[in-house]
N, C-alpha and C positions, 0 to 999 in steps of 0.2 A: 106100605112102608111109610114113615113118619119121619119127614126131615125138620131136623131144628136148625132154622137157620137165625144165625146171631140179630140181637134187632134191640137198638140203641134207644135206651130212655130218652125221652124229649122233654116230658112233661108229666109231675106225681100231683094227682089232687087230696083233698081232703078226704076221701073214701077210700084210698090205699089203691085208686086205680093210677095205672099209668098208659102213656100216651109213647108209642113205642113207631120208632123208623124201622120197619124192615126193606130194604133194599129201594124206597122210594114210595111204600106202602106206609099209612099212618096208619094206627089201628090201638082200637084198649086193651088192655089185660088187666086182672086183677094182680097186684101184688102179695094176697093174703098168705101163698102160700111159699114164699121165698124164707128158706133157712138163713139170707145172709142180709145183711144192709145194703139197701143201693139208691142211687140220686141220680138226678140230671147227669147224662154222660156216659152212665153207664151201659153196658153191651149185658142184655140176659138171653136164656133160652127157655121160650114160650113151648107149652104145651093145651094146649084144648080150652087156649085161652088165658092161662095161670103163666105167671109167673116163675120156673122151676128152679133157676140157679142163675148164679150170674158168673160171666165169662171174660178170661181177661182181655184188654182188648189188643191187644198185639193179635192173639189168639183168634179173636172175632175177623179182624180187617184181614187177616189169611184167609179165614174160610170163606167170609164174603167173596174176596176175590176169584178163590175158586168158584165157587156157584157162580159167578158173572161170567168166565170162564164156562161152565158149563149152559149157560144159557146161551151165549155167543156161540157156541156149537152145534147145543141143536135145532138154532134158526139158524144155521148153516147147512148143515145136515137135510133141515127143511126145504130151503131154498134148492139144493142140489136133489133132492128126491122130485121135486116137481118140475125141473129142468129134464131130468133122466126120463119123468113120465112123458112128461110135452113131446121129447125129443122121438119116444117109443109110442106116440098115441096110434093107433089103428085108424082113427077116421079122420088123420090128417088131409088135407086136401078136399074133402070129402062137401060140396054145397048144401 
């Protein structure tokens, strides 16, 4: 499964690439293949690299949130499986 997650133009050079925030991740993409106009500011959604559409950003700073939200969960989730394991290990005690 292929998540798109929102991720904020920072920076367009002369080659139509751009220099894109995802979530605290810099990274390039090509713009070649964007149907719409976009600049500095902008929120798109990247596939395999490319550029696909660009997204509003009311729209973007939701989803973001949620995915923050789901990361804060499952190193929660994390933290609690490995407490449950520690708590059930067999060879506690054990020199």
């Amino acid at each position: 499964m292929c998540l798109s997650i929102p991720s904020k133009i920072v920076e367009i050079d002369e080659d139509n690439m751009a220099t894109v925030d995802t979530m605290g991740i810099k990274r390039m993409v090509s713009l070649d293949l964007m149907p719409d106009e976009v600049g500095i500011g902008d929120y798109i959604l990247i596939h395999v690299g490319f550029a696909m559409s660009k997204i509003d950003e009311v729209e973007a700073l939701q989803s973001l949130e949620v995915y923050q939200e789901m990361l804060e969960a499952m190193e929660e989730e994390e933290r609690r499986q490995i407490i449950e394991d520690d708590d059930n290990c067999d060879s506690r005690g054990e020199a």
